[in-house]
C-alpha positions in Angstrom: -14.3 9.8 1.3 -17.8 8.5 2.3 -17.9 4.6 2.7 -21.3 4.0 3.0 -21.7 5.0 -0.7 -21.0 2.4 -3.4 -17.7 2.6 -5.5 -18.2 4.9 -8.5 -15.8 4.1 -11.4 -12.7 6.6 -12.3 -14.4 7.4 -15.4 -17.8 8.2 -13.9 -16.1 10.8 -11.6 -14.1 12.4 -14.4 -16.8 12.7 -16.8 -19.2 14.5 -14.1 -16.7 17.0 -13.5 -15.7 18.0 -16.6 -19.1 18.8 -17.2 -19.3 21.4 -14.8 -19.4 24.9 -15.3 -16.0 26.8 -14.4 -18.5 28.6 -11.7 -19.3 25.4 -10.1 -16.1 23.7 -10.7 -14.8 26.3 -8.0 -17.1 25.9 -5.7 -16.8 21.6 -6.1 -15.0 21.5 -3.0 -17.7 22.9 -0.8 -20.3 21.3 -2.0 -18.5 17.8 -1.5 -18.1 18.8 2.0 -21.7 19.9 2.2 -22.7 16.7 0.8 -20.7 14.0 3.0 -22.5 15.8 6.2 -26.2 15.2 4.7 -28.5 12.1 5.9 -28.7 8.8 3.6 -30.3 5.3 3.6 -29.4 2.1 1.8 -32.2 0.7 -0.4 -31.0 -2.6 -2.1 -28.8 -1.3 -4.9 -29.7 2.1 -4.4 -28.3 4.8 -2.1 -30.4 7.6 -1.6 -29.0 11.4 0.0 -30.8 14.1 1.1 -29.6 17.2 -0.8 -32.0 19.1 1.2 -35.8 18.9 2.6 -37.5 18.3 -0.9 -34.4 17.1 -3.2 -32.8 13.7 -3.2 -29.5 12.4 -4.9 -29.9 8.5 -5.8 -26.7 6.4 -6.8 -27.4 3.4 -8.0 -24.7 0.2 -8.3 -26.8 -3.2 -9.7 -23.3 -4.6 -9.8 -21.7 -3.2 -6.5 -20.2 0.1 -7.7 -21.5 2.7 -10.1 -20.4 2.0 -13.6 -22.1 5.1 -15.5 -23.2 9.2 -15.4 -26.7 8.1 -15.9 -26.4 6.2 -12.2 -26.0 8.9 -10.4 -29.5 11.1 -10.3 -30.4 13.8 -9.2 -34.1 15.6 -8.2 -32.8 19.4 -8.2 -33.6 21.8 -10.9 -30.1 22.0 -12.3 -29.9 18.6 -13.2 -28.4 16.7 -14.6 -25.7 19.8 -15.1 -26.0 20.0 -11.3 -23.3 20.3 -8.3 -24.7 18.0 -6.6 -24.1 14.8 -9.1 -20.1 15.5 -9.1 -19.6 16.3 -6.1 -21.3 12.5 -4.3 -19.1 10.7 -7.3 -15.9 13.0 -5.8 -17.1 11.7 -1.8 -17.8 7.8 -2.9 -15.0 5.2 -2.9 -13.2 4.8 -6.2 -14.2 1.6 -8.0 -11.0 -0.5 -8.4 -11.2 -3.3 -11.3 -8.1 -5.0 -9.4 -11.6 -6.2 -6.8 -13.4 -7.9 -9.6 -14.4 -11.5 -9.2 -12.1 -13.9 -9.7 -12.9 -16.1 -13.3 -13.6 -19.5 -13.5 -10.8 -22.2 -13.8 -11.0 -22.9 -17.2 -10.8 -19.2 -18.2 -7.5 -19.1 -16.6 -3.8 -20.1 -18.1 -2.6 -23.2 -17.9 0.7 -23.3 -16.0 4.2 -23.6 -17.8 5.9 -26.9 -16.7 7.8 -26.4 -13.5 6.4 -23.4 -13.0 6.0 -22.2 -9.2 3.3 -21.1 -7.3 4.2 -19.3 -4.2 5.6 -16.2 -3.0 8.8 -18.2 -2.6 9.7 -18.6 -6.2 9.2 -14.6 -6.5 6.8 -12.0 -7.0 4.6 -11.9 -10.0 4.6 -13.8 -13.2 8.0 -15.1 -15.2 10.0 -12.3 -16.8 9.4 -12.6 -20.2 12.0 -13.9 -22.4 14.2 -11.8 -24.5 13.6 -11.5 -27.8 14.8 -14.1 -30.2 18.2 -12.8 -32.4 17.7 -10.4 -35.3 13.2 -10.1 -34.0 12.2 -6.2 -33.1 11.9 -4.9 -29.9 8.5 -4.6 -28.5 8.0 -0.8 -28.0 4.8 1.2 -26.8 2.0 2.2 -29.0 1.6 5.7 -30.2 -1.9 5.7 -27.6 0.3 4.1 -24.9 2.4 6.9 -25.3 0.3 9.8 -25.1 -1.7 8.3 -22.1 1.8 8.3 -20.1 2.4 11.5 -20.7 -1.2 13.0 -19.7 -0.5 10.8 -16.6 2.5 12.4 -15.9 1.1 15.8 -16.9 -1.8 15.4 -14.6 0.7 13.8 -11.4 2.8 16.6 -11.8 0.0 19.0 -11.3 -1.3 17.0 -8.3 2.3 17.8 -6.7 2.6 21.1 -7.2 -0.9 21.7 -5.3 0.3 19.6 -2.3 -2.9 17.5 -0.7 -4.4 21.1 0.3 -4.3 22.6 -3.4 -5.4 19.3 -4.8 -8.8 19.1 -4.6 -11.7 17.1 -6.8 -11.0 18.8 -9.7 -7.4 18.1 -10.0 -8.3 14.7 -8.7 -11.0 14.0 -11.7 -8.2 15.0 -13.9 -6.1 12.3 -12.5 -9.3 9.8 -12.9 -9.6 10.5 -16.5 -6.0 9.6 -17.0 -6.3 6.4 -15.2 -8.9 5.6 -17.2 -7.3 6.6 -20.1 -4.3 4.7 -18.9 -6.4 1.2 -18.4 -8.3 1.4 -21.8 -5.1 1.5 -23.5 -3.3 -1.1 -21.4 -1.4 0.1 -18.8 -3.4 -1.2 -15.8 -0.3 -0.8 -13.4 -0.1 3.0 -13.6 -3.6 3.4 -13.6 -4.0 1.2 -10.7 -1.3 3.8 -9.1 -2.7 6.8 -10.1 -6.2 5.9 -8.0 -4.3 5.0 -5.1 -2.8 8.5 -5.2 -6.0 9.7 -5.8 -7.8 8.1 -2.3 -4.7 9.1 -0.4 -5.3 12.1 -1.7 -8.9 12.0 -0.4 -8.0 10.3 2.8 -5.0 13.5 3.7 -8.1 16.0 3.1 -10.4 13.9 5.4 -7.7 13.4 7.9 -9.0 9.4 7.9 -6.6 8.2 10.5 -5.7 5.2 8.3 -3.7 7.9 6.0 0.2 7.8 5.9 2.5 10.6 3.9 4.8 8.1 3.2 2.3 6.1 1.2 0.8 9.0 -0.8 4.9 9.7 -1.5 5.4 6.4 -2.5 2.3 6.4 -4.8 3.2 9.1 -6.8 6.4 8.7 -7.2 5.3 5.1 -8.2 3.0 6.7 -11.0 6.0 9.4 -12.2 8.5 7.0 -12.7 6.6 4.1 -14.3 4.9 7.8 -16.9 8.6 8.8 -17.4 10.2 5.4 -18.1 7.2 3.6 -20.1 7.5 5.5 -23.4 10.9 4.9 -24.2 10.7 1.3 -22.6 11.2 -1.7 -24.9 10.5 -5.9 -24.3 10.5 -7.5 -21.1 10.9 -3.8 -19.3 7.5 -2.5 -21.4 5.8 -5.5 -20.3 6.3 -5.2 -16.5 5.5 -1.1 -16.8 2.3 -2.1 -18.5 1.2 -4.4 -15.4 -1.6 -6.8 -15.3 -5.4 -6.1 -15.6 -6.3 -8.5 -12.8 -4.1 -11.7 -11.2 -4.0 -14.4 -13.5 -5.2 -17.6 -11.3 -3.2 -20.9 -12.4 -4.5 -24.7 -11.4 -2.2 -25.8 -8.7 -3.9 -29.6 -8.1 -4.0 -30.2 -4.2 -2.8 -28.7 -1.4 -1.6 -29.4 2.0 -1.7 -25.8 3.8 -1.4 -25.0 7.2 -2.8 -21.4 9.2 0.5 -19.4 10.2 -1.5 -16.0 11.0 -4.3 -14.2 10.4 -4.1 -10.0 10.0 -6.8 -7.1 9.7 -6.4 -5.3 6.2 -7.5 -1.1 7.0 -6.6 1.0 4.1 -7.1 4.9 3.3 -8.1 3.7 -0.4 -11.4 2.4 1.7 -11.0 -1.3 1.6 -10.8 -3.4 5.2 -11.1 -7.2 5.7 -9.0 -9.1 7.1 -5.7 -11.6 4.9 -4.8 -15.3 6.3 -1.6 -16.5 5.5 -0.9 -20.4 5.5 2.2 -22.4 4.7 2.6 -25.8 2.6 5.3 -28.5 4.0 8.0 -26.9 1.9 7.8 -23.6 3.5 5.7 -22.0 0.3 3.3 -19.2 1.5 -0.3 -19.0 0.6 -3.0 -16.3 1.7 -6.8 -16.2 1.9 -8.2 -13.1 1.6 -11.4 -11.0 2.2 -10.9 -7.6 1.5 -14.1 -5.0 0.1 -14.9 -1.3 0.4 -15.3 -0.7 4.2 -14.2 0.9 7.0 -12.6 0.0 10.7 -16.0 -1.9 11.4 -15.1 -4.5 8.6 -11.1 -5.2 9.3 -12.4 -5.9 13.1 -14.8 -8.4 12.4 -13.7 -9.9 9.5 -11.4 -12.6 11.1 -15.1 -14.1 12.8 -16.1 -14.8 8.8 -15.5 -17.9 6.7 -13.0 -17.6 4.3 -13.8 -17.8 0.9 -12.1 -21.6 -0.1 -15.1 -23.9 -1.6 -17.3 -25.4 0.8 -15.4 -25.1 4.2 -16.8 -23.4 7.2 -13.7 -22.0 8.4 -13.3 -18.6 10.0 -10.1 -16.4 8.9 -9.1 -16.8 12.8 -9.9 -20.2 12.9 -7.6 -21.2 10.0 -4.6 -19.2 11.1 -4.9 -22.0 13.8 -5.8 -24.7 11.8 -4.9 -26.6 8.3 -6.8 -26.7 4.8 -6.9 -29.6 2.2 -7.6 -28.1 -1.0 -8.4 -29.9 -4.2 -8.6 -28.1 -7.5 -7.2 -25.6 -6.1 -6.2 -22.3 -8.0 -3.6 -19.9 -7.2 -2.6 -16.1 -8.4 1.5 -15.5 -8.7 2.0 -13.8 -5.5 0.3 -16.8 -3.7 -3.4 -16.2 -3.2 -5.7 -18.9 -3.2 -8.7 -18.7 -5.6 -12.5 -19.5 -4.6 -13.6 -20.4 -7.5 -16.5 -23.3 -8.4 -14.4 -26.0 -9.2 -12.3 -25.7 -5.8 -13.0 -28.1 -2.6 -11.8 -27.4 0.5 -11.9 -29.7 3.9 -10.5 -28.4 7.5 -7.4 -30.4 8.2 -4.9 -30.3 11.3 -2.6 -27.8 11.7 0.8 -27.2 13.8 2.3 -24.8 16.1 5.2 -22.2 15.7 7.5 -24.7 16.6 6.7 -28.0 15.4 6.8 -29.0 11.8 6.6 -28.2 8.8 6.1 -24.4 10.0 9.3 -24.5 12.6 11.4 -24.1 8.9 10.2 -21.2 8.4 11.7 -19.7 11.8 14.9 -21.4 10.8 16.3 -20.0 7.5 18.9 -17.3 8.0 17.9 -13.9 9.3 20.1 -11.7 6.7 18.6 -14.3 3.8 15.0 -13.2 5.0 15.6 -9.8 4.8 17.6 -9.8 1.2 14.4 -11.6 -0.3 12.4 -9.2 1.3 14.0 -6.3 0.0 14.3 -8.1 -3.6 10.5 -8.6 -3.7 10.8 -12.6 -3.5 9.4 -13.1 0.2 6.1 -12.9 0.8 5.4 -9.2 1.0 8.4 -8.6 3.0 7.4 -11.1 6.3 10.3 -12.0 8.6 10.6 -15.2 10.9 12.3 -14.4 14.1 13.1 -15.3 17.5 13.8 -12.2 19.6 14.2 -11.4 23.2 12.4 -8.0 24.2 15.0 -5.9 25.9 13.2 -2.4 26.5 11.2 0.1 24.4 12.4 3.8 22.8 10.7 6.6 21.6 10.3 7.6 18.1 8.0 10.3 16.1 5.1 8.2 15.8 5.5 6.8 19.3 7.2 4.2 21.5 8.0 0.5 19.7 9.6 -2.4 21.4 13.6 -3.1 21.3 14.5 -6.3 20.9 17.7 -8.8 20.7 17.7 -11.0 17.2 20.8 -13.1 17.2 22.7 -10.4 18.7 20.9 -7.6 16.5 19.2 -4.8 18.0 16.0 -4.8 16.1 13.2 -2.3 16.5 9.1 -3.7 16.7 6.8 -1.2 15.9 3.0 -1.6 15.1 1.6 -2.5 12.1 -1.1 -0.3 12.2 -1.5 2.5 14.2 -5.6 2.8 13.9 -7.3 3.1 17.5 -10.1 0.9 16.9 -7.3 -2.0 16.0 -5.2 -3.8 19.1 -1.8 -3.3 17.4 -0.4 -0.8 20.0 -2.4 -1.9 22.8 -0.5 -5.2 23.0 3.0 -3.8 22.1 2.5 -1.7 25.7 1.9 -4.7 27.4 4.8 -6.9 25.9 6.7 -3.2 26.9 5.8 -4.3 29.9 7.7 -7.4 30.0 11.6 -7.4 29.3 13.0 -10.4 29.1 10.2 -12.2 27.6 11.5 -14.5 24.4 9.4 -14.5 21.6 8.7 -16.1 18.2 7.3 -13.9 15.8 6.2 -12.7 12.5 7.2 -9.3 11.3 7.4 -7.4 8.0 10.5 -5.5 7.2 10.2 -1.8 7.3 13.1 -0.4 5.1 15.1 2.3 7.1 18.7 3.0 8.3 18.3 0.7 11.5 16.9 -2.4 11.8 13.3 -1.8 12.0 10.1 -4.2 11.5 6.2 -4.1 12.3 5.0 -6.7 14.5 1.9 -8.6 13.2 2.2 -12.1 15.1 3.4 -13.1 18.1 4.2 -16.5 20.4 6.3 -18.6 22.4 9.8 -20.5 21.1 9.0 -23.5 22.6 5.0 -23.5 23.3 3.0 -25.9 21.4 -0.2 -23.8 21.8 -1.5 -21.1 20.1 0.3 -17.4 18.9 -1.5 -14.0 19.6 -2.7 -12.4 16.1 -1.7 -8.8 17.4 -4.1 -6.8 14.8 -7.4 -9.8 15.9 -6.7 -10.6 19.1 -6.1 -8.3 22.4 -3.2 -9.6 24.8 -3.9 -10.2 28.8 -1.7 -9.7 31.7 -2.3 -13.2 32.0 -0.7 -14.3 28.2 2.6 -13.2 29.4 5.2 -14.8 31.5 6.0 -14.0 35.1 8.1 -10.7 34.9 12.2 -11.5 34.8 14.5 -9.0 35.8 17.2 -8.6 33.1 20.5 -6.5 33.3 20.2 -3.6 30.9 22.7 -2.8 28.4 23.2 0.1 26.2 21.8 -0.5 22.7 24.6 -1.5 20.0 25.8 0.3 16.5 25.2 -2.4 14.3 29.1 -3.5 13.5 30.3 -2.3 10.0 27.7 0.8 10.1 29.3 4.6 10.1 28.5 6.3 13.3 26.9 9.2 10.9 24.7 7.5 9.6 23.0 6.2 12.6 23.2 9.3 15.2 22.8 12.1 12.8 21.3 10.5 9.7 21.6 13.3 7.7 20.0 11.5 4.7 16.5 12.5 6.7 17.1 16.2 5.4 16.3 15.4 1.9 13.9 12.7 2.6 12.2 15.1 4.5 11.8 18.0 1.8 10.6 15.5 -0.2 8.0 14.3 1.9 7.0 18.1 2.7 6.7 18.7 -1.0 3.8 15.5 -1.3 2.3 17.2 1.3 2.4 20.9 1.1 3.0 21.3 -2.6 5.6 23.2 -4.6 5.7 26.4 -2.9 6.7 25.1 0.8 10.3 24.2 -1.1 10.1 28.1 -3.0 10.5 29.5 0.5 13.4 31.1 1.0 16.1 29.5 2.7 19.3 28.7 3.6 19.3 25.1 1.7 22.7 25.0 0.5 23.6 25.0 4.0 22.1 21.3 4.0 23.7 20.2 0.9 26.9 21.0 2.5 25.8 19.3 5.3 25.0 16.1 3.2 28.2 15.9 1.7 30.5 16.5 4.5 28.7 13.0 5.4 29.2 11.3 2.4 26.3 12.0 0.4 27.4 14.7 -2.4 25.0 13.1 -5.0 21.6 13.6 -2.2 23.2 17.4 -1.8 23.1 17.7 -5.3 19.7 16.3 -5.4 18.2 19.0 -2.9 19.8 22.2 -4.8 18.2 21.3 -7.8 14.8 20.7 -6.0 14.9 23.5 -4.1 15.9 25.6 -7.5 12.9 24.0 -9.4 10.6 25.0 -6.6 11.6 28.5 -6.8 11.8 28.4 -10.5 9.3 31.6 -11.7 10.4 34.1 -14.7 8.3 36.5 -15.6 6.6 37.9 -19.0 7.7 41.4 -20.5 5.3 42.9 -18.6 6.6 42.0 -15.5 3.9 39.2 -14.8 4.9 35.8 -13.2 4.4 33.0 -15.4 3.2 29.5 -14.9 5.8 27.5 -12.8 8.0 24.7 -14.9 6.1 21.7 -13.4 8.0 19.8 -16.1 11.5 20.6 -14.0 9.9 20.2 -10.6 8.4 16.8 -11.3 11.7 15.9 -12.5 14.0 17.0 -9.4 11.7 15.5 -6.9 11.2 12.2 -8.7 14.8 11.6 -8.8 15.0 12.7 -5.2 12.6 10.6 -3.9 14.1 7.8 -6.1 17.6 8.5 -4.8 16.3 8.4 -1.1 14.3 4.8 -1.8 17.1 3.4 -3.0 19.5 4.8 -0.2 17.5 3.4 2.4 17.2 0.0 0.9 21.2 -0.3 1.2 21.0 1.0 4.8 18.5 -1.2 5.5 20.4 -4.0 4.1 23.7 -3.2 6.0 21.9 -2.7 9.1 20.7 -6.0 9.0 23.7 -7.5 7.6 22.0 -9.0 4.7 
């Protein structure tokens, strides 16, 4: 994926590649590579490539992004039937409508009396009521229907391929039901299915920014919301279907008051940075500036104002600082609106520990950590006071240990991109046991307690906290070294020695991690896997044993015709078994994270 070319729009991509011959379809994949190598220059609204010495490609995006076929142009004499047209739509960032502008005020709902408007009173908007006695339930249309089961039909296909077999073409097929998906109202898997779609993009690139375990969670995020939607009904259908965009509600004034500031770096190619503020009762608030771009953008976003009417604030100035707002308008999840009718002054703000932001360090760790896995916390953020003990090794490198109230809790970095200060500053607080720290954290669901460090400071200093993805510790920032007895690290009381040394649960969650990646055939191998399922329920876990059989059974799965050839595999069955595996395993950890943490 190419970030210096605009955003082209799902259906764009789609259209120009089902207009391609079979012949060039094949050969799609080469030509995108061919393509992302060649020179190009910006030219207002127009980006211009050089297919070769005398034939140019020209994308043009008035509005930001590329909203039609005709956009896209091409000088060679294949045109417009050409390679070359499909294949910079399949290299450009997908448009996303969840980036639009935000609307005016008045086009926005009026709030219901008594309403909420931060993070605090829970994730999203109200659950709608149930239905009235004797009324019909609200069911899916007969368009709805079909356009979840292409989006399944086309996921499915994507996970059978693996991120190797999945190329543009199987990708534009997964475009075209997004689209699909979004015309006919159901902007929550479509929004899903693009995000599998640029992890997709960002696995073949090997963009550093990529995770497997976000691809996993994307598509099974777009299987389960294709399998469940067309039998759904009411208040279930409605949170399926999702939301086009954020609905922005007036909120009069507020008094907010900078907590932290944080780079955003995606493999969906969007960077900025997000600021998160805090009113007097502990509600949480963010101001965010987040567009297509690259490492270049998350680094140096903090240094530009934030988007909040007329003030000059910078992102890391405001983490520091307070905000008046008048008029002010803000989305269900917390995030402030900037639009024309909002006025914002710079007011004073406080430290860590005085008030009204000290609350937030003082509400029950276990509580934090239940309305963070329950989705009513502020996108999982923890407030803690720890003590660094030591640091241990784990498969994406060394994180800091660390003593929470008698907890042994885990700090890793939040990001693990090189041109971001995250694990440059957890080496040097490695380097200082002993050291007692305030911080802010979000909880990262696994057997032990585990969370990724995004802020950090001193209990009891009035001055200012360390933004670990802005700002680069010194030697100097850290306390003069203290020499602390060390102790073994504790089992977590009440958790089953199994669990935490052995963990066997990691057998399943890895074959469904391996099946994201490498596709159906990696689990086909054959293979002693009823060894594991043994394994799994000597330990407890007969259903994840189960689980694995019948994924590793799907996988291998292949009949064959009465002439002996093999037919199509049941993508059907295998979609199935590794949807409810990798459901099984998310839910499994969330109740080991909870126990670990004692919430």
């Amino acid at each position: 994926m190419s970030l210096d070319l605009p955003p082209v729009a799902p259906s764009v991509t789609a259209a120009l590649v089902q207009g391609l011959t079979p012949r060039l379809r094949k050969r799609l994949d080469a030509g995108i590579t061919k393509l992302a190598d060649r020179p190009r220059v910006r030219d207002g609204d127009t980006v211009r490539i050089a297919v070769d010495d005398d034939t140019s490609l020209e994308l043009h995006a008035p509005g930001g992004s590329v909203t039609s076929a005709d956009a896209i142009r091409c000088g060679c004499l294949l045109a417009p039937d050409c390679l070359h047209r499909a294949a910079a739509a399949s290299t450009a960032p997908i448009a996303e409508a969840e980036h639009e502008a935000e609307p005016e005020p008045e086009a926005r709902p009026e709030p219901e009396p008594g309403a909420g408007s931060g993070p605090d009173t829970g994730a999203g908007s109200p659950p709608p009521s149930a239905p009235e006695a004797g009324a019909e339930s609200e069911t899916a249309t007969p368009e709805q229907r079909l356009a979840a089961l292409a989006m399944y039909d086309a996921t499915a296909a994507v996970l059978e391929a693996g991120t190797d077999g999945a190329g543009a073409v199987l990708q534009a097929e997964l475009l075209r039901a997004a689209h699909t998906a979004r015309v006919g109202g159901l902007p929550r898997v479509a929004a899903s299915a693009v995000s599998v779609v640029t992890q997709l993009r960002a696995a073949r690139s090997a963009d550093p920014a990529y995770r497997l375990t976000d691809l996993t969670a994307a598509l099974r995020d777009v299987l389960m919301t294709a399998h469940r939607l067309p039998d759904a009904t009411d208040a279930e259908l409605a949170d399926l279907r999702g939301t086009a965009r954020q609905p922005y509600a007036p909120d009069g004034s507020l008094r907010l008051y900078g907590l932290f500031s944080e780079p955003v770096l995606t493999a969906t190619g969007y960077a900025g940075a997000v600021t998160w503020t805090a009113d007097a009762d502990g509600r949480l608030y963010t101001v965010s500036d987040v567009a297509p771009g690259g490492s270049g953008r998350a680094v140096g976003a903090a240094g530009r104002a934030v988007r909040v009417g007329d003030t000059a604030l910078t992102h890391r100035e405001l983490s520091r600082a307070g905000l008046a707002v008048s008029g002010a308008t803000v989305s269900p999840t917390g995030r402030l609106g900037a639009g024309a009718g909002v006025r914002a002054v710079r007011a004073a703000g406080a430290s860590w520990s005085e008030a009204p932001l000290e609350r937030l360090w003082q509400v029950p760790v276990a509580e934090q950590v239940s309305r963070a896995l329950t989705g009513t916390g502020g996108d999982g953020l923890l407030f803690l006071d720890v003590t660094l003990t030591g640091t241990v090794r784990e498969a994406a490198g060394d994180c800091l240990l660390a003593d929470c109230d008698g907890l042994t809790l885990r700090l890793a970095a939040a990001h693990d991109h090189p041109a971001l200060p995250y694990r440059d500053n957890l080496r040097l607080l490695a380097t200082a046991p002993g050291t007692r720290l305030r911080v802010v954290a979000r909880l990262d669901a696994s057997p032990v307690p585990r969370a990724l460090l995004v802020a950090a400071g001193h209990p009891s200093d009035a001055g200012a906290h360390v933004d670990l993805g802005l700002d680069r510790l010194q030697q100097a920032d850290l306390p003069a070294r203290t020499t602390v007895s060390t102790v073994p690290v504790p089992v977590p009381a009440g958790s089953p020695p199994a669990v935490l040394d052995e963990a066997p649960l990691h057998v399943l969650r890895r074959r469904v991690h391996q099946a994201a990646s490498a596709g159906r055939r990696v689990l086909a191998f054959p293979g002693d896997s009823a060894a594991d399922s043994r394994r799994l329920s000597r330990y407890g876990f007969a259903c994840a044993g189960d689980l694995l059989g019948e994924l590793h059974a799907a996988a291998a799965d292949r009949s064959r015709d009465v002439f002996g050839r093999l037919v199509p595999a049941d993508l059907d069955r295998f979609a199935r078994a590794w949807l409810a595996a990798a459901h099984y395993t998310e839910e499994v950890d969330r109740a080991l994270c909870a126990a670990a943490w004692g919430a």
